[in-house]
C-alpha positions as semicolon CSV with decimal commas, in nm:
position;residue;x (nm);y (nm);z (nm)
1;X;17,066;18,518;-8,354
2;X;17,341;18,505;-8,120
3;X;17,326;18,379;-7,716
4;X;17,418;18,718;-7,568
5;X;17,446;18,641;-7,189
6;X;17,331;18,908;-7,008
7;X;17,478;18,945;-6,661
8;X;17,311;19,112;-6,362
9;X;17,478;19,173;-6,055
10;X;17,427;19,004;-5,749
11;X;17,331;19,208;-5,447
12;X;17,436;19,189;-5,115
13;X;17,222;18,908;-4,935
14;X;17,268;19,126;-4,596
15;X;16,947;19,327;-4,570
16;X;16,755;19,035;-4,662
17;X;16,940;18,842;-4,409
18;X;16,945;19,095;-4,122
19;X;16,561;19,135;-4,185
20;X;16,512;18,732;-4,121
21;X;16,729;18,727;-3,838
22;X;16,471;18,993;-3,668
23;X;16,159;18,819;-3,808
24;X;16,281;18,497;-3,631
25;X;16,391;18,670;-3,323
26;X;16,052;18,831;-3,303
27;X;15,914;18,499;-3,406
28;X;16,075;18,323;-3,102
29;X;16,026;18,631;-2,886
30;X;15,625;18,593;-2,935
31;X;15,663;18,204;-2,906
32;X;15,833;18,256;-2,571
33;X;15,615;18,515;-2,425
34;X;15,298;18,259;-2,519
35;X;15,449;17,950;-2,387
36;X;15,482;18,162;-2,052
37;X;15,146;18,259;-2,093
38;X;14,995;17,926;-2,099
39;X;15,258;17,813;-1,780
40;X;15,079;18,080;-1,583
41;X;14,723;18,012;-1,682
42;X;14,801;17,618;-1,619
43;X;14,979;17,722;-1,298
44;X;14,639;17,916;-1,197
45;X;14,379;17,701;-1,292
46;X;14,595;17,417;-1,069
47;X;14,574;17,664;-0,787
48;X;14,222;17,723;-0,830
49;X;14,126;17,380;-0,868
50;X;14,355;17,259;-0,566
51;X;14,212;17,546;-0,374
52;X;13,816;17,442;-0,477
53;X;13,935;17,045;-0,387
54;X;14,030;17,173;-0,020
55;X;13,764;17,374;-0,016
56;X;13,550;17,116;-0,069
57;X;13,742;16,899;0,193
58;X;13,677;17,091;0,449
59;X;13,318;17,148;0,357
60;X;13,294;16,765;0,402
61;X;13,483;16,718;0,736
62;X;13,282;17,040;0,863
63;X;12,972;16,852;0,791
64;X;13,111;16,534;0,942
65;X;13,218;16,728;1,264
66;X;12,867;16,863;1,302
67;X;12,662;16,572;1,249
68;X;12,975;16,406;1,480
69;X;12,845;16,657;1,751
70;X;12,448;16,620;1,648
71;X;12,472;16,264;1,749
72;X;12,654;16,275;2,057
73;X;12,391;16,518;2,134
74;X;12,107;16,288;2,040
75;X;12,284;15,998;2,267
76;X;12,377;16,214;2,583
77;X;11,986;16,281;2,586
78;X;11,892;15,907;2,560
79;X;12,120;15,848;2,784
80;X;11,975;16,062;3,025
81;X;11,639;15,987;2,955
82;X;11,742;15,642;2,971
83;X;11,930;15,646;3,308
84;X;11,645;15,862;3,492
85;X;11,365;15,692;3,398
């Protein structure tokens, strides 16, 4: 038997690369539109939880204020008591 080298032709590489150029760019494309995703849900959820931390601020000095004004209630009436008795 003899070594008959058979040769095939090479085809153009171009399809093949055009069609992984667009896989990556849609690749990066989705990568870019989830990384913005998750920016705006962390951006949000620091909002809300700033927002609930102030909220919960001002539930405290609201409390503060009116037990504040409770007991200068409570000691104007002593006082008075106190004074006219």
């Amino acid at each position: 038997m003899t070594d008959i080298l058979y040769h095939t032709p090479l085809r153009s590489s171009l399809p093949q690369q055009r069609w992984n150029a667009e896989a990556d760019a849609a690749e990066l494309k989705r990568h870019a539109a989830e990384t913005a995703a998750r920016q705006r849900e962390q951006t949000q959820r620091q909002a809300q939880e700033r927002e609930a931390a102030n909220a919960a601020a001002r539930t405290a000095e609201a409390q503060i204020a009116a037990l504040r004004v409770e007991l200068e209630e409570q000691y104007d009436v002593r006082r008075e008591r106190w004074f006219n008795t």
